[in-house]
C-alpha positions in Angstrom: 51.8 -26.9 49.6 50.4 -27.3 46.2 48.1 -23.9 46.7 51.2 -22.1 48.2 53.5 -23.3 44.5 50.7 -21.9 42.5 50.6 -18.4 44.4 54.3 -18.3 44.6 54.6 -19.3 40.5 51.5 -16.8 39.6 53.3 -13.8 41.7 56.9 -14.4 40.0 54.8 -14.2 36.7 53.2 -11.4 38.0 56.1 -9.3 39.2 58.4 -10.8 36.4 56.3 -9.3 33.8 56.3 -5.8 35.7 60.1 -6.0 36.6 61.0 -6.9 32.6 58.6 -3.9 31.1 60.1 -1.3 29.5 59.1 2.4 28.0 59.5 2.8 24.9 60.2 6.0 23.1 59.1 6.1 19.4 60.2 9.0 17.1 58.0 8.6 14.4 56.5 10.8 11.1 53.6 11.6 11.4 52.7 9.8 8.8 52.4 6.5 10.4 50.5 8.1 13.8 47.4 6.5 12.5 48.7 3.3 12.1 51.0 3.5 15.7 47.7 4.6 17.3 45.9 1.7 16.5 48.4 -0.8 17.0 49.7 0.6 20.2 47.6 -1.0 22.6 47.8 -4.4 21.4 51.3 -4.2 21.2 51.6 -2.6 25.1 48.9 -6.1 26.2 50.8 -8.9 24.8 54.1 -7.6 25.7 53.2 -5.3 28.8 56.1 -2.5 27.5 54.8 1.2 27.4 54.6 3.2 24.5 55.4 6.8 24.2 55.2 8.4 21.1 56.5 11.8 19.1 55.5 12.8 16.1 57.0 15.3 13.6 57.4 15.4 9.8 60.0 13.0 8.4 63.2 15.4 7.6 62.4 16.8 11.3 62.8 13.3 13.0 65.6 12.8 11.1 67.2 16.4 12.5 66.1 15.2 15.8 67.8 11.9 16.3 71.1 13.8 14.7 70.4 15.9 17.3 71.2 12.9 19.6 67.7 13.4 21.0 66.8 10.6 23.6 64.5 7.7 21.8 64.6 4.0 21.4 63.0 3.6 18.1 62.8 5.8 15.0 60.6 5.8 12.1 61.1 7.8 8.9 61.7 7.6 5.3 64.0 4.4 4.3 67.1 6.5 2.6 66.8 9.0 6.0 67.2 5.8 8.0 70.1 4.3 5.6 72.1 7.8 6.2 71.1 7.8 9.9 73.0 4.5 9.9 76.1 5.8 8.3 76.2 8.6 10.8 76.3 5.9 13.2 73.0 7.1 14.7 70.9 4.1 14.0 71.9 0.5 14.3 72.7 -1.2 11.3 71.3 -4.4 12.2 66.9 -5.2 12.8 65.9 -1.7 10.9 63.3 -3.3 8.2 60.9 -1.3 5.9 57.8 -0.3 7.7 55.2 0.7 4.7 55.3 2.7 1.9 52.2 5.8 1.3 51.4 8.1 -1.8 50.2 11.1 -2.2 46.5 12.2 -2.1 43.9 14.9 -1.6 41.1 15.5 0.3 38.0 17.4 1.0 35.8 18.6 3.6 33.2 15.8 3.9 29.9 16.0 2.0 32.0 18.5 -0.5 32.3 17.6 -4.3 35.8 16.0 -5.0 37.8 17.0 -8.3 39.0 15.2 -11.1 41.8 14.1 -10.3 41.6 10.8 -12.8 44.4 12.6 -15.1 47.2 14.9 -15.3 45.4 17.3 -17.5 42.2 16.9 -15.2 44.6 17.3 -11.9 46.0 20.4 -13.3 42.8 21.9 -14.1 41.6 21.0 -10.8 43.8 22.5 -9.1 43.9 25.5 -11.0 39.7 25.9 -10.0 40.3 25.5 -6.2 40.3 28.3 -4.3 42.4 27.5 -1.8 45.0 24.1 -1.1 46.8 23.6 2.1 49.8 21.2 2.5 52.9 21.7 4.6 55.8 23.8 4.1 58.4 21.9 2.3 61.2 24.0 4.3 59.3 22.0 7.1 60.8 18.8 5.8 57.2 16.7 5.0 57.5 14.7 2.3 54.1 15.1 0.5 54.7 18.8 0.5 58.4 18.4 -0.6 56.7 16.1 -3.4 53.6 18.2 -4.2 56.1 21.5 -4.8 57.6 20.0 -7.2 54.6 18.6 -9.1 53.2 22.6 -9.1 56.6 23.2 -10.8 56.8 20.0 -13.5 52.9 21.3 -14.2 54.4 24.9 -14.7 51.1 26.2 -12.2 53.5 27.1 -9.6 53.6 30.6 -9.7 49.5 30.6 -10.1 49.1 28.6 -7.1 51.2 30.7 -5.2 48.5 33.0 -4.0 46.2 30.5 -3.1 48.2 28.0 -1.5 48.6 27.6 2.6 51.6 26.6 3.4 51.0 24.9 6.8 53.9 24.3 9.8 52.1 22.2 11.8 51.3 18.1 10.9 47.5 19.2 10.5 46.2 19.1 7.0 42.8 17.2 7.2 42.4 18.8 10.4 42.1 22.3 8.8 40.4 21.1 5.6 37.9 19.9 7.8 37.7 23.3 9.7 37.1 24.7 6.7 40.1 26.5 6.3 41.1 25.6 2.9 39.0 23.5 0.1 41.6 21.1 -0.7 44.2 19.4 1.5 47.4 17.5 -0.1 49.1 15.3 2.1 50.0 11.3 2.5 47.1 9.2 2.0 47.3 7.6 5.3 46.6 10.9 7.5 43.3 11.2 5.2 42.0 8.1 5.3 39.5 8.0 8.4 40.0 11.4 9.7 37.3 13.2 10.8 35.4 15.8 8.9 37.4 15.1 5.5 37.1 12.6 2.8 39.8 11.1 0.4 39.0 13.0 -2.9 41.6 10.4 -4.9 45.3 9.8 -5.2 47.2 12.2 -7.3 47.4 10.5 -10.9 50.0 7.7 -11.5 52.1 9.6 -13.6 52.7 12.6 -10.8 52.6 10.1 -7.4 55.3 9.4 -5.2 55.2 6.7 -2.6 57.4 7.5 0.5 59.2 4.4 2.0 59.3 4.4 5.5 61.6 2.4 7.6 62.3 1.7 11.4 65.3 1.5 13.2 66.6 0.9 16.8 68.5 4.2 17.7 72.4 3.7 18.3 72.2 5.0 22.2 68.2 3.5 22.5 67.9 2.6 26.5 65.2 0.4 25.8 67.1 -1.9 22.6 65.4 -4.8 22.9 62.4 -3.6 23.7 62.5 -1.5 20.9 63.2 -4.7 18.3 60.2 -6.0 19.9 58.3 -3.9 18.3 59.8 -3.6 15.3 59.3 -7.6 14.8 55.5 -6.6 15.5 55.3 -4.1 13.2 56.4 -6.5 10.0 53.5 -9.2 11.7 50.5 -10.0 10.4 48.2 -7.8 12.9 50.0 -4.9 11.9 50.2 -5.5 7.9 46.3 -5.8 8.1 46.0 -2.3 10.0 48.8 -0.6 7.8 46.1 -1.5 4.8 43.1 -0.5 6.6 44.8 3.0 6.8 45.4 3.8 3.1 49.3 2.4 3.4 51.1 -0.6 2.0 52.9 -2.8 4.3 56.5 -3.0 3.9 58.8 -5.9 3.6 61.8 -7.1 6.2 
């Protein structure tokens, strides 16, 4: 009887577990993939949910959810998620700030890395490269929204013009690393650890911006609670630790 109580409780676990799992869709910038890759498995063993992930620059996942595109959880910048929730799009209540990342640039690995400890010696530097990639502010990224608008407080915009390679797709570091362009601007966090590049140096203080990024449950999210599961995880210890491993600065509830 004893044996037959103990295969009866382990299989109600068992099946309990399966029955209360959920899938969880995550609209996220790309920003925070490295971090969300990382931290996805652990999440998906201690809580046996599914994660599915789709990435995109911050303005775009923004468009998207507007869009009333079908997710549980998004993730952008902390005033797109405050105007997301006066559009009635996210829920007001559980969103909390994620981390916040600045602005660097980086370099194929092995290649010298520029001065970049000034704003006279960032502006010079940038001015030698021969090439810099970042993405398309049209596209809605915020590094390249940010790094625009530096070339135009320097006055350097209209020399970097021919030299500059304005990318659509999320892939900075990928493409510095291919070679494609000497210099890559982008958030810190989608340097640090990639392959093939190296993190030359944050832009000076005087010319940074750090980008806030918040999470929120998504007003029609199938998976709601699920979905607040994870955003508790993601203000936790475990994930705070990764967050800083990856160049970013954990946020605060």
């Amino acid at each position: 009887m004893v044996a037959v109580s103990i295969s009866f409780f382990l299989n109600f676990l068992t099946h309990g577990s399966v029955a209360n799992a959920a899938e969880i869709k995550v609209l996220s910038a790309v920003a925070l993939r490295p971090v969300l890759s990382e931290l996805s498995g652990e999440f998906e063993r201690s809580t046996g949910h599914k994660l599915m992930f789709g990435y995109d620059t911050a303005g775009a996942v923004k468009n998207r959810i507007q869009r009333g595109e079908s997710a549980d959880l998004a993730i952008t910048t902390a005033p797109q998620v405050e105007e997301l929730v006066k559009q009635g799009n996210i829920a007001a209540d559980g969103r909390v700030i994620v981390a916040k990342v600045g602005v660097g640039v980086a370099v194929r690995s092995g290649a010298a890395k520029p001065d970049l400890g000034s704003v006279e010696a960032f502006k010079r530097s940038m001015l030698a490269a021969k090439s810099v990639i970042y993405a398309d502010p049209a596209g809605g990224g915020a590094a390249g929204i940010h790094f625009a608008q530096v070339l135009e407080r320097l006055g350097i915009a209209a020399d970097m013009k021919p030299k500059s390679k304005l990318i659509k797709s999320l892939n900075t570091a990928e493409l510095v690393a291919k070679g494609e362009g000497e210099l890559g601007v982008t958030q810190i966090s989608l340097i640090v650890g990639a392959p093939g590049v190296e993190l030359a140096g944050a832009l000076p203080a005087e010319l940074q911006h750090y980008t806030v990024f918040s999470a929120g449950v998504v007003a029609n999210a199938k998976e709601g609670e699920a979905a607040r599961a994870l955003i508790k995880f993601l203000s936790g210890p475990t994930a705070a630790h990764v967050i800083k491993a990856k160049g970013m600065e954990p946020g605060t509830p």
